[in-house]
Every structure is written in C-alpha cells, then in structure tokens.
N, C-alpha and C positions, 0 to 999 in steps of 0.2 A: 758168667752169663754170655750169651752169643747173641750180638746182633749184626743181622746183612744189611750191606746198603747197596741195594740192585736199581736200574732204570725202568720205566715206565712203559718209553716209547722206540723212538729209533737210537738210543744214545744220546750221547751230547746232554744230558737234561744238566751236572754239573754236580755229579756222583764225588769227583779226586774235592771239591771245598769243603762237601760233606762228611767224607770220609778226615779230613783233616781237623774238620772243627771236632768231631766226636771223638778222634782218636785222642783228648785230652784225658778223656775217661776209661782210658783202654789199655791194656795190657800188650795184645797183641794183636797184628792186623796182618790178615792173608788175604791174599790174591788170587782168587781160586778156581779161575776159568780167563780164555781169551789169551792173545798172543800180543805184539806188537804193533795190530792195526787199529788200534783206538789209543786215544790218548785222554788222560784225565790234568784237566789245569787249573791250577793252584797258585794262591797269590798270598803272599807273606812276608816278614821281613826281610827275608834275604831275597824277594823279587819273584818272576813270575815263568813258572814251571809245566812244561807239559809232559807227564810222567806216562811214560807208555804201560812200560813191565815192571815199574818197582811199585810198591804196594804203596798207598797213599800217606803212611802213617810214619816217614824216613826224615821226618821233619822233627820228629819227638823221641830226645834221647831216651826217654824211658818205655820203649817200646822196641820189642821183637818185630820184626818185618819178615815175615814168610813167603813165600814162591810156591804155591802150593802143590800138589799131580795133578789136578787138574792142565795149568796152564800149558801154552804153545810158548816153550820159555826159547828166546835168542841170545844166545852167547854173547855175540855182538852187540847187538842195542843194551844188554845190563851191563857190559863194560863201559862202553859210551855213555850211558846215563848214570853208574858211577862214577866217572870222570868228571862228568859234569854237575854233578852237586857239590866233588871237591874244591872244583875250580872256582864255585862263586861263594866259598866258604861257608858248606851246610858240615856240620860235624859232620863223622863218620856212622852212619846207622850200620844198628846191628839186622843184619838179613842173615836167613838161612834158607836156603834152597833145599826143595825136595828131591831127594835122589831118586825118585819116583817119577819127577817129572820129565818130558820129553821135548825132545832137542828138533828147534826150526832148524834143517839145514842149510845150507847154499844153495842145492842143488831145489830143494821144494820152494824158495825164493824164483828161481829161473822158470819153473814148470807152471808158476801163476802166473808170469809173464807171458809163455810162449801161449799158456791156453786162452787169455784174455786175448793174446795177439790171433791167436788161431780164431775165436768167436767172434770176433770184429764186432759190429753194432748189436748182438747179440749177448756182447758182452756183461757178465755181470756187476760190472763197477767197483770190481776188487781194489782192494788198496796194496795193492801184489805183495804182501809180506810175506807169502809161503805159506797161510793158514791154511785154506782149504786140503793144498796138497800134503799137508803135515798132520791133520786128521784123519785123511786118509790113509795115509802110509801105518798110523797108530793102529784105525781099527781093523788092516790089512796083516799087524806085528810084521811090521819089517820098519817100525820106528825104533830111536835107540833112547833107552829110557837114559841118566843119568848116570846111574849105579855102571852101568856097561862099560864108562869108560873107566872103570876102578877093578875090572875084572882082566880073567885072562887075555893078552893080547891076539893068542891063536885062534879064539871065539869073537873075538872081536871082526880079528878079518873074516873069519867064515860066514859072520851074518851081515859084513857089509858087498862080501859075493855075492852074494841070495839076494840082496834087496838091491845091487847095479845089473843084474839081471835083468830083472824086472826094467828099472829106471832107464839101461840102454836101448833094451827096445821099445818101448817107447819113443825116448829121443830121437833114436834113429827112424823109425816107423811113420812115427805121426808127426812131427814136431819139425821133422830132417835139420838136425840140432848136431853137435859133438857130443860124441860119447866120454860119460866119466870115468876114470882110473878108479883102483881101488886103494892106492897109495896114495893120491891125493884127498881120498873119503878120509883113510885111516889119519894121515898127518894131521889134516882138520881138524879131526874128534879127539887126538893129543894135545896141541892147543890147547882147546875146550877143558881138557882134563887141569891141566897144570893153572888154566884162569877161574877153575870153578873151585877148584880144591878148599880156598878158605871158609867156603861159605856153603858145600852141601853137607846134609845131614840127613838122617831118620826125623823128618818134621813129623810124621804119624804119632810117635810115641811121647816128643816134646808137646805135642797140641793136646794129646790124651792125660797126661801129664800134667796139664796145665788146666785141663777141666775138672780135674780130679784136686786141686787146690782151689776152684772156685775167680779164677784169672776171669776178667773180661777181655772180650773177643770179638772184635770187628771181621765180619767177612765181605769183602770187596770184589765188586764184579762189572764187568767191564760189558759197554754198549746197553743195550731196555730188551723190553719183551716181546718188542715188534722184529727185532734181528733175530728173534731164540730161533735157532733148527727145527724144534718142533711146533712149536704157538706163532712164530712171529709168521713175515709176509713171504714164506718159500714161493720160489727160491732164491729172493734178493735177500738173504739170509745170512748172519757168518756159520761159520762149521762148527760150532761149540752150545752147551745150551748157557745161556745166558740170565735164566733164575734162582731165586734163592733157593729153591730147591735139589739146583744142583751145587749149591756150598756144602752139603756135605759129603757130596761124591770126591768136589774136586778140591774138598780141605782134608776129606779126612776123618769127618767127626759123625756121630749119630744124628740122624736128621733131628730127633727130637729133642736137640740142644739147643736147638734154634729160637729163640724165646721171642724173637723182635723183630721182623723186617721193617727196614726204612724202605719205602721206594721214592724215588726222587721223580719229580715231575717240572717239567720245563714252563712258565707260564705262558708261551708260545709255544711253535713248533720248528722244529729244525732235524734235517737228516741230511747224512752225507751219502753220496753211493744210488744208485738205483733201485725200483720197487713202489709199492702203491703207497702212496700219500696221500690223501682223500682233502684234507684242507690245505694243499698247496698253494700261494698266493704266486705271482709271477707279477714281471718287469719293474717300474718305479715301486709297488708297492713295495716288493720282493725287497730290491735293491736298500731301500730306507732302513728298513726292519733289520735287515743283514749287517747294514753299517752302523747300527746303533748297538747292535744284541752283542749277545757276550760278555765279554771283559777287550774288547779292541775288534768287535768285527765275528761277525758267524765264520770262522773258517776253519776246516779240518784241525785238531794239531797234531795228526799224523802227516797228513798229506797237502796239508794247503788247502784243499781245492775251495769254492766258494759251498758253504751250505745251501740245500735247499730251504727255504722257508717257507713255510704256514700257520695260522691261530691257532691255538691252545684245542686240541680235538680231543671233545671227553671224553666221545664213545670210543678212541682206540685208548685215552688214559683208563676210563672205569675198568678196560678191559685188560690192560697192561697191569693193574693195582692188582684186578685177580689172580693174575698167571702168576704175580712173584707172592700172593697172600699177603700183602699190604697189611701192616697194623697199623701203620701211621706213614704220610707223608709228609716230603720234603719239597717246597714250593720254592721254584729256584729262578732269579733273571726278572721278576717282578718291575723293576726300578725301572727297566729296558721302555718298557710300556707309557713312559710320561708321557712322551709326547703327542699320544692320541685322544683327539677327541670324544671318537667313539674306538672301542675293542670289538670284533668282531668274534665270536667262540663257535666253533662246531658242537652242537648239543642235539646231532641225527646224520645218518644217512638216508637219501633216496636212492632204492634196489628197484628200478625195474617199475619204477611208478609208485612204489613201496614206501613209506617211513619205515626206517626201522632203528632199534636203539642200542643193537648189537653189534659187535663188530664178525663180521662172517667169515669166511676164508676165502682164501685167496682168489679164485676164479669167480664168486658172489662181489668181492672186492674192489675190482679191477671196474665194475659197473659201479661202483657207490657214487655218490655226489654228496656236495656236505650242505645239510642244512646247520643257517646261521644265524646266529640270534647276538644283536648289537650290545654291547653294556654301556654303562656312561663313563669315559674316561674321568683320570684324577686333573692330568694338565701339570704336576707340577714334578719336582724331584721329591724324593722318598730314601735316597741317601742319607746317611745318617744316623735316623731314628731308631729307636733299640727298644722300644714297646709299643707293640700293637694295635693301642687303642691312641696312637699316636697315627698315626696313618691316616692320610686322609677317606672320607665315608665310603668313596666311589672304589678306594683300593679294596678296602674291606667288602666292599660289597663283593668284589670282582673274585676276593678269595674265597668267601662265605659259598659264591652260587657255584664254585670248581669243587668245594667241597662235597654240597650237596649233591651235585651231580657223578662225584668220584665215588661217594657213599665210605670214604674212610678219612679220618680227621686228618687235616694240615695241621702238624705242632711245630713245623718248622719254617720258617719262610727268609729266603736272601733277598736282601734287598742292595748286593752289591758285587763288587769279584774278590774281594779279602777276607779271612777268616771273621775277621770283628763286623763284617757287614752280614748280620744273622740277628731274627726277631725268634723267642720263642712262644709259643703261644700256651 
C-alpha cells in the first residue's frame, strides 16, 4: 500500500515527525520531489535532526530509504548528512539513490546567487541552493542525470561542452562572472561518481518490485501546496510540483497506487521566503508566536532565517487539502497555542469589498485581507497526553472547527516535537 505525506501550506507544517512516526509501519520510504532548500526536523533518541535530502524514514533499520527521479539530489549535502547521522551514532541506513535522478551542480548553486544578486529587492527569497536553476537546466536536457557518470567518458565531455556553452555566456553576458572549464565540470562529476557508487540503483524496478509483493510505502514530499509551481502563490514558488500527485512522476509508481494521502497542517501559520500570506501577524505578536513555535523557535532549518508568522488560515488549508486530495489530516504544533487567551483563525478573505471563501490566484490574492474569527484558548500545557478526549474542551473545540472548516478528518494530532508526542484520533 502507498501512502504520501505532503504539506498543506507554505511548508514547515512538520511533514520529516510525521513521516517518522508512520514509517514504523512501512516498508519503504521515498523522497520524491524537491532538493536541498527545505528541511524536515525530527526529534528522537538519538536528538534532534534537520534532514534536508535524506528521506525521513533513515532512523528505522528496517526500512529502505530511496532518493527518488524526481528529486534536485546534492552530492554534497547527502554526504554531509551522511556524515552526520554517523557521527551522533544513528546506524547506517540502507539508501538507494535513483540513477535517474539529477545532479544540483556548483555551478546552478552560483547562478541562484548571482540572479537573486542581479534582482536585488526584486528578489525572490530563494534559499540559493541551485533549485531553480537546476530545473531549468533539466527541462532544457543539458542536466546530468546520474546514470551519465557510469557511462562513456567521451559523451560525458561532449555534453558538458554543450551545456558550458550555454552556462558561459550567460556568465559572461549577464552575470559578468568567470567562465567555467570543462575539466573542472568533468573532475566534479568524477568525484560524484566514485561517492555515489554504493548507493545508486535502478529504484524503478525495486519500487515496481516491491508493489508487486504488497510492501508498504511512504511517499514523502518536501514544502505544502502553497510553493507548488503550478497551484501554489507563482511566482514566490519553488521549481518542482510539490503534490501528492506528483509522487508518482517523481517515485516512479502508477498514480493509482496511491491509496492514502496524509497532508499535514500546521495549527498556526508560518512560511519562510517571500509571496502572499494573507493571515500574517507582525512585530510583538509575531515575535511571541515565533519564539514559542516549533520545537526551539520558527526558524528556517535550511537557512536560519526567522519565519514568517500567522493563524491558522483555513481557506488557503481547505484549499491546500484539495490540491494534494487530502484523505486525512495531520494536525501538527497544537501544544504551541497554550499560551493564549483567545486564538485568532482566518475563516475568509475580503477581495475588493468581497467575502469570499476561496483561495484565488495570485494577482486576486495580493488584494485579500483576512477575515478573523476568535476561539476561546485552553491556557494550559497539553504535553503529554496521548488520548484525545483527554485534551482540554477549548483544544478540542479549536480542532473539531479546523476540521469542519478543512472538510477532511484530523486522525492525527502533535501535541509536541518527539515521535511519542502524537494523539490518534
């Protein structure tokens, strides 16, 4: 059986706990879109983890960890983040990397730099990993799939001439940059070759393989439905689609394996990066919420930077639940919320003098205002408890009317940052 666990909103809702608590029941777990510019963090015995590019499920010896074709996969950061699971003494997980999958360069790292440098306040708030321009290069084919560096080396050079073509002028054009060698392209992607070696494979056939014996299958996806390319807020967007719908482009499998989506919803609101936010809170409120949220604070775990904050906004969750096809949610950060008196929740926007209870696009968007509707806080901690009807009324209330408003059931609710801190309903 195949279930995805995708986000709701702009990211961050706290997909890498989920994907960890249900990878108990799972067989295998892939990673099947997205690169290096989000992070999923995870809290467990061995302490607390911000997993970029390794798939959530590296924690559970009996589980296969895949790298799907989908992903923007970094050479660099999956050796660094191997390193660093050995170092704080996590076994060795078993990963296999799709030889399908494509390679973040150096040089698509510098070209997100120099174009965010070039757009100044214009800028799109990239977390300059290289995505953008490594999607580009892909659906331009002058990206290097994986399998390339296990091929001839004489095709190898030929198509990294073709593609510094291209990449010099530019650099030198627009950018007025140093131009790249081809000998330091090729050295590079040797490297790459001799540190990927243990661990790529034909995953198509092992995943196909695996549904054909009846395996369960988490598919894991990185950022919500608000960053998707095509549904979310273009163009403060990542470059990749970011729904469960595209688990089976970027795993591999028939879409109609797909039996489950979890989508994960944040009981507040939080986004990193730039784009329309419609329930944004700002200054002491902001600031409180920030330093309370999380597991240690709203902050990137890519980048640092400080989150944005805002309430719990239904109409871009109802809306996010539809784009991934929600069969059930994951209600996550709850516990965050003690300290207030009253909850504030978006349950509308005003367009133009308008109520309305859709979320629009982009350029309708940018005009929204959010209409707010108070709830009555709990006031206490909520730590701890591990049944439901243990919660205090005002929590329950606060979940019952996200439900109703989301129109797809909460079965799952966090009430903390460690695997054991989860209510099932």
């Amino acid at each position: 059986m195949v279930k995805a666990i995708v986000g709701a909103n702009w990211g961050d809702e706290g997909k890498g706990k989920i994907t960890d608590v249900l990878a108990n029941d799972s067989d295998i777990v892939i990673r099947f879109q997205g690169g290096a510019n989000a992070g999923h963090t995870i809290v467990n015995e061995y302490g607390k983890f911000a997993l970029h590019q390794l798939p959530s499920g590296v924690f559970h010896q009996n589980i296969t960890n895949i790298i799907g074709n989908g992903v923007a996969f970094s050479v660099e950061n999956f050796v660094k983040e191997i390193a660093d699971l050995e170092s704080r003494g996590v076994p060795k997980p078993k990963i296999i990397i799709s030889d399908r999958a494509q390679i973040v360069m150096p040089y698509h790292v510098a070209f997100d730099c120099y174009e965010e440098e070039r757009l100044g306040k214009n800028s799109f708030g990239s977390t300059k990993s290289g995505i953008a321009p490594f999607y580009s290069d892909k659906y331009s084919k002058i990206g290097f799939q994986i399998n390339e560096l296990y091929d001839d080396p004489d095709s190898l050079r030929e198509k990294i001439k073709h593609a510094l073509g291209i990449k010099n002028a530019i650099l030198k054009n627009l950018y007025n940059k140093p131009e790249i060698t081809e000998e330091e392209v090729f050295d590079k992607l040797m490297e790459y070759k001799e540190a990927l070696a243990p661990y790529v494979g034909d995953t198509f056939e092992f995943i196909h393989n695996a549904l054909k014996d009846g395996k369960n299958i988490l598919l894991e996806g990185q950022l919500g439905s608000l960053k998707d390319t095509d549904f979310g807020i273009y163009p403060m967007v990542t470059s990749s689609n970011t729904i469960a719908g595209y688990g089976a482009v970027g795993a591999g499998i028939p879409p109609y394996e797909i039996k489950e989506v979890i989508t994960v919803v944040k009981a507040y609101s939080s986004a990193v990066g730039a784009g329309e936010f419609v329930s944004e809170i700002f200054g002491e409120e902001a600031d409180e919420l920030r330093r309370r949220g999380g597991d240690g604070g709203e902050f990137g775990a890519t980048t640092g930077r400080p989150r944005r904050m805002g309430w719990l906004d239904l109409v871009a969750t109802r809306y996010g639940c539809k784009v991934q096809g929600a069969t059930q949610v994951a209600f996550t950060v709850l516990d965050v919320l003690g300290y207030l008196d009253e909850i504030p929740v978006c349950v509308g926007y005003e367009l133009d003098g308008e109520v309305i209870d859709y979320f629009p696009s982009t350029t309708k968007l940018k005009r929204c205002k959010p209409i707010l509707k108070k709830l009555k806080g709990w006031k206490c901690s909520i730590s701890g408890i591990k049944e439901y009807d243990k919660l205090p009324k005002e929590c329950r209330d606060y979940i019952e009317f996200a439900e109703e408003q989301i129109g797809v059931p909460i079965k799952i609710v966090s009430n903390g940052p460690s695997r054991n801190d989860i209510i099932y309903r």
